[in-house]
N, C-alpha and C positions, 0 to 999 in steps of 0.2 A: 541860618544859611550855612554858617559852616561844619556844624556837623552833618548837615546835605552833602557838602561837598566833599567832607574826606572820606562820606561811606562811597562816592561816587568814585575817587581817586583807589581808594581801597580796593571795590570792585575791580576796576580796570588792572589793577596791577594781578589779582588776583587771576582775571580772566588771560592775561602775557603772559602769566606760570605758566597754568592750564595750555594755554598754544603752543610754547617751547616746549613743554613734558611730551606733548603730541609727538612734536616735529623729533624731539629726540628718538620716541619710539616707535618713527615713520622709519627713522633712520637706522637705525638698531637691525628693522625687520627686511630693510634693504641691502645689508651686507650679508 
């Protein structure tokens, strides 16, 4: 169960980069 769980912690954090890197280069293309 718990390396269930830190690939699941892992993911997520992984998947928060990925949506800040986004929002950065939402931002970026906005100014």
């Amino acid at each position: 169960m718990a390396e269930k769980n830190k690939k699941t912690i892992t993911g997520q954090v992984l998947n928060s980069i990925k949506i800040n890197k986004l929002k950065c280069i939402n931002g970026l293309n906005e100014i």
